[in-house]
Structures are given as structure tokens and as C-alpha cells.
N, C-alpha and C positions, 0 to 999 in steps of 0.2 A: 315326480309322479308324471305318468305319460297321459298324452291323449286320452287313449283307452280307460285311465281309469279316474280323468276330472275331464268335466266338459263342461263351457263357457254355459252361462243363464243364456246370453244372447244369441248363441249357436245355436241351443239345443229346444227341441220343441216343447214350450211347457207351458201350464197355464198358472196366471199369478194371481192371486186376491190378498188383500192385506194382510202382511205377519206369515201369509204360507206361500210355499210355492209347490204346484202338483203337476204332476207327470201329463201328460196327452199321448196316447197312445195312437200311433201311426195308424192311417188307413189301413186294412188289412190288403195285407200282398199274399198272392196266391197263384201255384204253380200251374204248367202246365194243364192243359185240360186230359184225362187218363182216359175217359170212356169216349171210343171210336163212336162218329156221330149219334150225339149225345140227343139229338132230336127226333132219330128215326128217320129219315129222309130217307132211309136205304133200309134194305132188311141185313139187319147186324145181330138177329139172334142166334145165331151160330157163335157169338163172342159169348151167349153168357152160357153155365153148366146149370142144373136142378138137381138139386138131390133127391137120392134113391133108395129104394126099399128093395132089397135082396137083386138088386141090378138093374129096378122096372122104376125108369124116372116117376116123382110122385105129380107129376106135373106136366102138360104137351106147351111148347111155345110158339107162337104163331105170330105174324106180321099182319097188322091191319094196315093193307096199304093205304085205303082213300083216306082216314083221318093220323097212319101216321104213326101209329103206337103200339108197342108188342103187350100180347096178352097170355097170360098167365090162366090155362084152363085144369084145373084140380082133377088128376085121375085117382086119386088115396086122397084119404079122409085125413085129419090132423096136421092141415097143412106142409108147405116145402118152402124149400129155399132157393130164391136165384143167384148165383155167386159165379164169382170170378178169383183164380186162384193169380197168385203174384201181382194183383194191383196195387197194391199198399206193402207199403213197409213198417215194419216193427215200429217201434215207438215216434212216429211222426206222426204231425196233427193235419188234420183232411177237413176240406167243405161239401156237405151232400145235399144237392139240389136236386128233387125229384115230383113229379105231377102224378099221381098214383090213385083209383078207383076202384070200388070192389063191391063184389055181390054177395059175399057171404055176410051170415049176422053175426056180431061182434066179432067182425075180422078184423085184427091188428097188422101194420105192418110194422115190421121192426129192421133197424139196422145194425147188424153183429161183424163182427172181423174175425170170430176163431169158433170152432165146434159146429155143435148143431145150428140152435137161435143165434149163438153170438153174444157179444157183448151188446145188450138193446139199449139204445138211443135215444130212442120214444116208441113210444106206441099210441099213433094218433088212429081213432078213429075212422077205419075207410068209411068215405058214401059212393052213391050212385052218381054222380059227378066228379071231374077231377078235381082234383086237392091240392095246392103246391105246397112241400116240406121242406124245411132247410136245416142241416144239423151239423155241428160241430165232432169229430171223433178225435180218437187217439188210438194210432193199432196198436193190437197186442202180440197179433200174427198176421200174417200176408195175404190172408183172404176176403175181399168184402162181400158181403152180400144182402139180399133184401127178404124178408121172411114174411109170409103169412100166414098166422095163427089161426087155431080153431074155427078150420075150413073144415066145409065138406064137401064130398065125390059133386064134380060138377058147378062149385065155384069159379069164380073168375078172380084176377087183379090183372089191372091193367097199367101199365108205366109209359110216361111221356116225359121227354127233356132232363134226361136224367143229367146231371155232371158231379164230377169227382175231379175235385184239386186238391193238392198239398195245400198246407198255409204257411205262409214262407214270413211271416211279418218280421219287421226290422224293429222287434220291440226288445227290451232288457231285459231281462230274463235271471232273478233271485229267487237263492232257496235262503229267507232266513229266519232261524227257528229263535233267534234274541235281537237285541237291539243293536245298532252299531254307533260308533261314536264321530263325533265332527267337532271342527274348529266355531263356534259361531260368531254374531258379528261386533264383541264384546272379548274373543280368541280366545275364551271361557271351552274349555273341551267337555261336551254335553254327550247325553245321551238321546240318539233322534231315531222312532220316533221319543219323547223320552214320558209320553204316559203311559204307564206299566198296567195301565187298568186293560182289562177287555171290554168289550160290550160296554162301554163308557155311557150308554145312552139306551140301552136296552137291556132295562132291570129285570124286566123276563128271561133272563139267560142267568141271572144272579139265583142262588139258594135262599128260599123263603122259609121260614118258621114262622106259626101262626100270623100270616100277614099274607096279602096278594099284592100284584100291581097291575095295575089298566091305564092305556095310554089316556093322557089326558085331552079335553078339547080347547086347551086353550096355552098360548104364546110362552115358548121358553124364553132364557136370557136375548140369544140371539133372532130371538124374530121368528121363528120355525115350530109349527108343534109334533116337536117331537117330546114334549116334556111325560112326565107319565106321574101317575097317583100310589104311592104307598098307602095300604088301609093294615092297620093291624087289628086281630080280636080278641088276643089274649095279650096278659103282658108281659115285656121282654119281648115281644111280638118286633122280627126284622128282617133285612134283607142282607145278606153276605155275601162274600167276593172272596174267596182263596187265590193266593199269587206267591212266584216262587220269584224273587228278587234278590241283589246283590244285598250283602251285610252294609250297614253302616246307617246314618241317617234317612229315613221318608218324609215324607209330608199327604197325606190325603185330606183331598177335599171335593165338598160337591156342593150343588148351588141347590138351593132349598127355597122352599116357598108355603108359609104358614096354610093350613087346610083346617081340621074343627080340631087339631090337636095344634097347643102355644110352643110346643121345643121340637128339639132335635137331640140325638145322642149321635156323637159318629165314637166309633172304640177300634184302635188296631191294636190286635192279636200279635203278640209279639212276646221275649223273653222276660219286657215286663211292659203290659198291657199300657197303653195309653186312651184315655176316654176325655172327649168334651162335650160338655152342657151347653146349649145354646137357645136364649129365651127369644123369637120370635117374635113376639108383641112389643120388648122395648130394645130390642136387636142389641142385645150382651150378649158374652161370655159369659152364662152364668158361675159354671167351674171348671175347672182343667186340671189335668196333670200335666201337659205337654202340652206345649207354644199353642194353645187352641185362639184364632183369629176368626170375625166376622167382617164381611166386607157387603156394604148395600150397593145391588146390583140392578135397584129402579122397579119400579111395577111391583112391589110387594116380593121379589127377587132376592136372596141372600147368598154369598157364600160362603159355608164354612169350612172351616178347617183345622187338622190337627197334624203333630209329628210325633215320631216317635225313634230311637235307634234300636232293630230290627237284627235277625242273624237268618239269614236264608230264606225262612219261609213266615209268611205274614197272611194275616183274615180281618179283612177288614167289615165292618158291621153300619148300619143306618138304622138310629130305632126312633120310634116317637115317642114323648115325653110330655110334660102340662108346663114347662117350662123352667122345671127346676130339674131335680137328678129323681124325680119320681117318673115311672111309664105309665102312658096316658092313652088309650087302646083310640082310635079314631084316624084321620088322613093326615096326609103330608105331601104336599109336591116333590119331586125333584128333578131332578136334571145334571147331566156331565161329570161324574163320577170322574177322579183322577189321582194317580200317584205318582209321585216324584222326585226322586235323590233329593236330598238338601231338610233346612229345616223351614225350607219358607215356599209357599203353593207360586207354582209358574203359570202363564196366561195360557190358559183352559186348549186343550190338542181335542179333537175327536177321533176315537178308537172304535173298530170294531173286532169280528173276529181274527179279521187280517190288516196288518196294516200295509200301508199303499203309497206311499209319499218321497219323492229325495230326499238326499242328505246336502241340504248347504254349507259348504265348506268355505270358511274366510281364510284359510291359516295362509295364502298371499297376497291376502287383503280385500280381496274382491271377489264377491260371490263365483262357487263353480260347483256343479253338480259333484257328486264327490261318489264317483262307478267302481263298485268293488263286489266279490264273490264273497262266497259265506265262508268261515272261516273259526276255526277251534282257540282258545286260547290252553292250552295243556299246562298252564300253572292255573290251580283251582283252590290256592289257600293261601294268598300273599295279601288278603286284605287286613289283618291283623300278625305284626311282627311281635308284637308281645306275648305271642304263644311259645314260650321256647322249644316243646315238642314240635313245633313243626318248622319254626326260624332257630337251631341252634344258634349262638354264640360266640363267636370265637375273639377274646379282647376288644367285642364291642358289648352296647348295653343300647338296647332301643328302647325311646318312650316317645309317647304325644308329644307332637307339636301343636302352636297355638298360628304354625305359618300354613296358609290358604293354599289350597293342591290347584295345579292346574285347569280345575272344573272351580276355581271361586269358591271351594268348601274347605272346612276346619278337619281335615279326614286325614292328616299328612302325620308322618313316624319318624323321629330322627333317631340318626345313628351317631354314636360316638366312641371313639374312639377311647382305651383304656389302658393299653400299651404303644410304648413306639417298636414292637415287632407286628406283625402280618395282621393286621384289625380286618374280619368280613363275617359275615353271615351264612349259612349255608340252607337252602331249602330241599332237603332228602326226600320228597313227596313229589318229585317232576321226572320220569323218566324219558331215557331216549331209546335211540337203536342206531347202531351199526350200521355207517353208508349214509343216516340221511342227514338231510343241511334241516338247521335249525337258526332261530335268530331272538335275541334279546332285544328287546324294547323295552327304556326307561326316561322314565321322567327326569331331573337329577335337578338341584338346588346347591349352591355353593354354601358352605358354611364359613370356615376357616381354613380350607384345604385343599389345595389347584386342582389336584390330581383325581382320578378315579378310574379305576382300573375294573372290567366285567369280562368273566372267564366260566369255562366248564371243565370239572374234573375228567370228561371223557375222554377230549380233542387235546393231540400234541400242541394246539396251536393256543397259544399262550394266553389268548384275552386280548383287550385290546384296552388301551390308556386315551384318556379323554381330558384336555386343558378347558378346565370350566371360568377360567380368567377368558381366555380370548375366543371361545367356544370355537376350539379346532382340535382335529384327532388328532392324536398323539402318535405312538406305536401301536402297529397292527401286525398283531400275529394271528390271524384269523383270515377266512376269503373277502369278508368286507370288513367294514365301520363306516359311520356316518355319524354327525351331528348337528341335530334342527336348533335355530333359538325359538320359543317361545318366550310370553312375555313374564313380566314381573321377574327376572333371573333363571328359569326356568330355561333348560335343554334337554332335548329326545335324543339320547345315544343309543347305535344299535352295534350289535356284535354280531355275523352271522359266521358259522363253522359249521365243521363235518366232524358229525361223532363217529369216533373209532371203535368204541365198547359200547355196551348196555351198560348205561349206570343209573342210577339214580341219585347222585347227587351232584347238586347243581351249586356252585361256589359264588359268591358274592366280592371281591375284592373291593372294600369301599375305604375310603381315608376322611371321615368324620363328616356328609354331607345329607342330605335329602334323597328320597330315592324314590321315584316309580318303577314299580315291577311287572314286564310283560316275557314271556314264553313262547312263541307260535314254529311252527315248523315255517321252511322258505314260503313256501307255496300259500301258505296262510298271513305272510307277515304285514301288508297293506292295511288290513282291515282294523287290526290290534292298536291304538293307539297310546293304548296304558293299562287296560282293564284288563286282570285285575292289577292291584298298583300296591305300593305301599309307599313309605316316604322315611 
């Protein structure tokens, strides 16, 4: 992995507090200045245009030499625009700084880049004194300009110190619409960030049936009131969370605090429901279906928690209870909402609508930011090989293993082997195209068998052979291969080739071992670390 896509903790600018490490974003850098004496010093109104009504500017502009600033006097009613064509460019981000006054009543000034108004910016309030504004944009088109609204014949606006820069920051720059994965410092392969909740802390964004929530005035777990009041007044009265997550094990929890109602219900929604009871007053478990745990978290503080195995989509619930599995309509505190692969709750992340954070990467031992672009994985059904529509067969036989996946979980598949001719699996559900480079990413485990071989029925180029004794590639008939160790036995083989046809079947050559299953095209293949996987 290069430069570009890990960079040292101690290189890179960032801010640490315990257990996390957060990005610091660069002073902003900002280009050239665009508008010729941006103070007025000179009379520069000849640089900017006004728009017109049938050819007759709706607007005269004039230079106030002794203070310095051009003015803007209103010949047509409905205001105009001052603009300048080709200062900006399409999709680049700009800073606008301007000192701006006005005599019309509720005259707005606005700043647009395309059409008449434009795309508006704000619309502060002119007065009779000047005003300094500063705004952020993004062009759409190559025009800027300054608008004021609901003028009439014989208004004024008046502009001073106007400027326009590009914003050039040397900041990183991710589109990512899921989580991505890292080495952590236990070389446990995580998902980071890896709580799947939104709004983890702002139950107002959550769907309510008969129940509200108001922030509370008084101290969450960590110190900060941000905690908030569930009230319910009917019963079954809760708050819910719809999320679209991987298949396999969850665990949700959230840190609770007894109000004039004694319990808690939490319940995930799933292909079969999981619910726990939790009594407040003498801090049990009252009943569960699934691994349901309380943890005392100080101050009248609790966390609880439940799991559940899960297939795509999951709703998870908060209800108030009298402390047994009856619902009990009255308050309940909470705080920090969480969900999390595995069947055991991880130390509490905060989420909101966007998440914001590095990926700390151990996997050479020593922390490193871990810089990658966003990225497709195109096998979207490898976490269950015991589907044979969709994992044909061929002289093998896959079941559950009871051996630990490279994330520390019981989630792993073995294959075995059934004849001594051509034993592999085939996943007909991944297609490609003609011309582009594609690359396999797998996890691999040795069982009783040196060998393992990963290919695609597209490409002439044969797969490539992988020795899981000494963890070195074998034969390469393809444009690359590569092989990581990982710990516990555990190695990442990749295969990368050029598909010749459209196919969709994608061939497995396995000889009786463990297996994680990745897909990404070239261009995509960094980010993919296993997900989705199978074993």
C-alpha cells in the first residue's frame, strides 16, 4: 500500500482523545483573489454587467469616489442583478466576502451563479449601514452574481470590499455511502465506523408511536447533556430506528436510566424477533430471548443490551415497561443508541447523520491512517454458502464452521471436499464485461490441503495457485496475485484479470479449506478487505 493510500498517525494532522482518533481539517487555503480591486480604490464598475428588461439595464451603476463604493440605483421595480460572466467555474468551491447596504424595505441580497436569482446563498437582511457577509458556494455555471430582491424604482444597494476566491483546501475528500473496513489493534478486521445506528444520540430523528422525546437537563454517561427523556402514553408506546445492514449476527444497545417508569424493552426486528426485559430498580435481566446483558454505568446509568442473527434489514425498538415484560406508559432516560456485528456490545462510538472519523489501520503493526476512495463490492450474496441456488456445488459440500473469521466472529463456512476430481463452488449471481480488469479478494484458512487455486470462467488466464503452507503464490496465470498473512492462519489472496466475455459465472477452485469471498473491479480493489466473505 503506497503513501497516498496509508499515512503515519505522526505525519498526518489529527486530533487524538482516548480510544479515538479524529481528523483536523487544514486551515482553509484559498486561491487567487478573481475580482479586480476588490475595495474600490478605483472605479472598476465597468467590470461588472446588470441585467435587463427588453435591453434597458434595470439598474444605473455609479462610483462613490470619496467613501469608495459602487452603488447600485434601481431604474425598474423587482429588482436586478449585478453579475459577471466567466468568473467561476462549474463545479468548484468559492469564498464570498462582501460589505453590502440598502434602502429598499425588505430588500434581500442574494448570491446565485446561474439564471435569473441564482442559486441563493443567503438572504441576509440589508440596512442602512454596511453589513459584512461571508459565504461559502459551489458553481453550477460560470456566472456570479449579487441580486436584490423586492426593490423598488429608486432604491439603492450599495457594495464595498467585495472578494471572490476559489477554496483550494488540502483536505481528503470521501463519498462514502457504507462503512469501510480496517485491521484494528487486536488485527481483528472491523468495521469502522462500526456503529450502524444513525442519530445515535438524537432520538428526535428516530420514529415515535404514542411516545415523544425532549432533551434532558441533566448529565449522560460521559459527562455531556446530551442525554434526552422518552415519555410514552399509551402502551407499546416507543421509539424506533429502521437500518439496512449486513446478514449475520448484531448486537444492540443503549445506555438507559430509570425515570417514573422501573424497565426497559429493547426488541430487534428481524426474521425472528429478538426482545429483552430489563428491571431498573434491581438492575436484571429480567427475560430475554437473545444474549440480552446489563452493564452499571454509575449515576443511576445502565447499559443494555440485546443480539440477534438478522438477514439485511433490521428495526430496532426502545419501549418502557414496570419492570417485568408488562408496558408501563411514563419516562425513561436514554442515551447512545448502538449497533454492532458480533453477539457482544462494543465500547459506545458516537454517530450522527454523517460519519466523520479515520480508519486506523494496524495490519503492519503500527497505527496508520488508512486513505482510500469509495468503492462497490459486485458480489452481493456470499455471506451464506449454504444457499445452493446461489453457491452451486460442484464435489464440494459446505457447512458451518465453529472456527473464528478474521473479525474474531463464529461467521466462517467450510468447504469440503467429496471427490478426488475438480472440487469448487461456483457463484452465477456476479457478472462482468469485456475489457475490464477485475480482482478477487479472499480470506483463506488451511485445513488439510496446501493448495488453492481462484479463477474466472471469463478470462483465458487460468486463476492463480496459492501455497497456504508457506504462504507464497504459486502459479499465476492472470495479470497479478498477491498473498497477505494474517493472524491466527489466516491469508488475503488476490487474483486480478481481464474479462474476455460477459459472463456471469464466476468459478471457485477450492481443495478442502476456509474461504473469504471478495469481488471489486481494479479500480475498486483497496477498500474491499473481505466483505462480503464466506468461509
Amino acid at each position: 500500500m503506497n503513501l497516498l493510500q496509508k499515512a503515519s498517525i505522526i505525519t498526518t494532522p489529527t486530533a487524538y482523545a482516548e480510544d479515538y482518533l479524529y481528523s483536523i481539517k487544514p486551515a482553509q487555503s484559498l486561491g487567487a483573489e478573481i475580482i479586480p480591486d476588490p475595495n474600490f480604490d478605483t472605479d472598476t464598475t465597468s467590470y461588472w454587467n446588470i441585467a435587463n428588461t427588453g435591453g434597458t439595464p434595470r439598474a444605473t451603476k455609479s462610483y462613490i469616489s470619496n467613501d469608495k463604493f459602487m452603488r447600485l440605483t434601481y431604474d425598474l421595480a423587482n429588482g436586478a442583478a449585478l453579475f459577471k460572466s466567466g468568473a467561476i467555474v462549474s463545479g468548484k468551491s468559492y469564498k464570498v466576502i462582501f460589505r453590502a447596504k440598502g434602502t429598499a424595505n425588505s430588500a434581500f441580497a442574494s448570491i446565485g451563479n446561474n439564471g435569473n436569482l441564482g442559486t441563493v446563498i443567503s438572504n441576509p437582511t440589508l440596512t442602512t449601514s454596511f453589513q459584512r457577509y461571508e459565504f461559502n458556494i459551489t458553481a453550477t455555471q460560470t456566472v456570479f452574481r449579487l441580486y436584490l430582491a423586492n426593490a423598488s424604482v429608486g432604491n439603492t444597494l450599495d457594495i464595498d470590499n467585495i472578494s471572490l476566491k476559489e477554496i483550494t483546501d488540502a483536505d481528503f475528500d470521501f463519498d462514502r455511502n457504507s462503512t469501510g473496513t480496517r485491521v484494528n489493534e487486536d488485527y481483528l478486521i472491523e468495521d469502522v465506523p462500526y456503529n450502524l445506528v444513525t442519530y445515535s444520540q438524537d432520538f428526535s430523528q428516530w420514529s415515535k408511536s404514542d411516545a415523544t422525546i425532549t432533551n434532558s437537563s441533566f448529565n449522560a454517561p460521559d459527562g455531556t447533556e446530551t442525554a434526552s427523556t422518552l415519555t410514552t402514553s399509551a402502551s407499546g408506546g416507543t421509539v424506533q430506528k429502521n437500518l439496512t445492514v449486513s446478514n449475520g449476527n448484531v448486537t444492540f444497545s443503549v445506555f438507559v436510566k430509570k425515570g417514573t417508569t422501573d424497565g426497559v424493552r429493547l426488541r430487534i426486528d428481524a426474521a425472528t424477533d429478538s426482545n429483552g426485559y430489563f428491571n431498573l430498580v434491581n438492575n436484571t435481566v429480567h427475560s430475554s430471548t437473545n444474549g440480552a446483558k446489563i452493564e452499571n454505568y454509575g449515576n443511576g446509568w445502565y447499559r443494555v443490551s440485546i443480539s440477534d442473527n438478522i438477514t439485511s434489514f433490521v428495526k430496532v425498538s426502545i419501549y418502557t415497561t414496570d419492570g417485568t415484560t408488562s408496558y408501563d406508559n411514563g419516562t425513561l432516560h436514554i442515551w447512545g443508541a448502538q449497533i454492532v456485528k458480533g453477539d457482544q456490545p462494543k465500547d459506545y462510538l458516537k454517530t450522527t447523520d454523517r460519519l466523520d472519523i479515520p480508519r486506523i489501520d494496524y495490519t503492519n503493526g503500527e497505527p496508520s491512517i488508512l486513505l482510500e476512495p469509495q468503492r462497490v463490492n459486485l458480489n452481493t450474496s456470499s455471506t451464506d454458502l449454504s444457499v445452493t441456488s446461489v453457491w452451486p456445488q460442484v464435489n464440494a459440500t459446505i457447512t458451518t464452521s465453529s472456527e473464528l473469521s478474521p473479525e474474531g466472529l463464529s461467521n466462517a463456512f467450510l468447504q469440503e471436499t467429496t471427490s478426488a476430481s475438480s472440487s469448487y463452488i461456483a457463484n452465477p449471481n456476479v457478472s462482468v464485461t469485456t475489457g475490464v480488469t477485475y480482482t478477487f479478494s479472499v480470506f483463506v484458512k488451511r485445513v488439510n490441503h496446501r493448495w488453492i487455486r481462484i479463477a474466472h470462467s471469463s478470462s483465458t488466464q487460468t486463476g492463480c495457485w496459492f501455497d497456504l503452507d508457506n504462504g507464497e503464490v504459486g502459479t499465476v496465470n492472470s495479470t497479478s496475485a498477491s498473498i497477505q498473512k494474517y493472524p491466527n492462519g489466516w491469508y488475503r489472496i488476490t487474483n486480478t484479470f481481464v474479462a474476455i466475455t460477459n459472463s456471469s459465472s464466476t468459478l471457485f477452485f477450492i481443495a478442502c479449506l476456509k474461504i473469504f469471498f471478495n469481488l471489486a473491479s481494479s479500480e475498486e480493489f483497496e477498500a474491499i478487505m473481505y466483505f462480503p466473505y464466506f468461509l
